[in-house]
N, C-alpha and C positions, 0 to 999 in steps of 0.2 A: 552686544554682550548678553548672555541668556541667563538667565536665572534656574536656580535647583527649585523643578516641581515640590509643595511641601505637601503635607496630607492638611487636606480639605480643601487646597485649592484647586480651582474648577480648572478641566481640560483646555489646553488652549484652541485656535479655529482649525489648527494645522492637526491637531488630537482629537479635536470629535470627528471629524472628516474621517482620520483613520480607523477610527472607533466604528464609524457607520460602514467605511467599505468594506472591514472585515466580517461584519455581522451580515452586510448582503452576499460576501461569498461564502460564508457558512452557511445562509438558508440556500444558497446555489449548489453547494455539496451538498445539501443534504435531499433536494429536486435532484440532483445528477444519481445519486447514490438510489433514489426509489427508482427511477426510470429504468435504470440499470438491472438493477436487482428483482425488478417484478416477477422474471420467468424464470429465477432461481428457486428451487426448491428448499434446499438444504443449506444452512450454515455454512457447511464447507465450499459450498460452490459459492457463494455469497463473498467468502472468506478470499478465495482463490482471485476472482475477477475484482475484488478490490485491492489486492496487493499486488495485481499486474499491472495496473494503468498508475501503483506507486503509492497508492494510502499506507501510512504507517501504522503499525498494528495498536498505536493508540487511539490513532485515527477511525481505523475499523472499529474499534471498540466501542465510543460512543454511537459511531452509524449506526450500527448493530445492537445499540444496549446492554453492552454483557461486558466483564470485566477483561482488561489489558493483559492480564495473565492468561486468562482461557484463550484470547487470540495466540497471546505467542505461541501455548503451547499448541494450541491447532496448526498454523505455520507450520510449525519443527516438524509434527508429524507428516504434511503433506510435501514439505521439503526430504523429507526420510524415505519414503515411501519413491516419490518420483527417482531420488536416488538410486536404491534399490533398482527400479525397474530398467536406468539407465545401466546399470552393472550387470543385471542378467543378461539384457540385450548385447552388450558388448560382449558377455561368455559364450550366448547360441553362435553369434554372427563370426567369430574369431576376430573379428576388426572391431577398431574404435568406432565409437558412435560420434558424427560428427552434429553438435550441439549449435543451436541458432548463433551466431556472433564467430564463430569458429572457419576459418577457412582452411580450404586441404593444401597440405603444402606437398612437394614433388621435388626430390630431390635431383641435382643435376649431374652430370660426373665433369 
């Protein structure tokens, strides 16, 4: 039978445990995220290569220092932008562009 945690009682052994593994993978994101990020220049390339391998732009935010807002909006713009560049390409080429994840299909008679 478990008992409801109250305020000021101490964590139990199964809660500090968790308490320590999450702290050691946050100092491991944050070693992954320098390593990573060393031969980035810019923000936005910083920006880009942490939310392809899946950080959420809250995530990014602390890595990075800077507020959760300014991420999103960064995001949007470089999602806009690649947009953009997937639409003109598909105007010059007359065909669709086919996009990573996308397979061509081929009709049969």
């Amino acid at each position: 039978m478990s008992k409801k945690a109250k305020i000021g009682d101490e964590p139990t052994p199964t809660e500090r445990l968790l308490i320590e593994i999450s702290e050691k993978l946050d100092r491991m994101t944050k070693l992954f995220s320098i390593v990573a990020l060393r031969d980035k220049e810019t923000d936005k390339e910083k920006i880009e290569l942490l939310d392809s391998v899946g950080f959420q732009s809250i995530e990014i935010a602390k890595l990075l220092d800077r507020q959760a807002n300014a991420i999103r909006a960064q995001l949007s713009r470089i999602r806009s932008k690649e947009a953009r560049k997937a639409e003109q390409s598909d105007d010059q080429s007359g065909q669709p562009v086919q996009t990573e994840g996308q397979q061509e299909t081929l009709a049969t008679p």
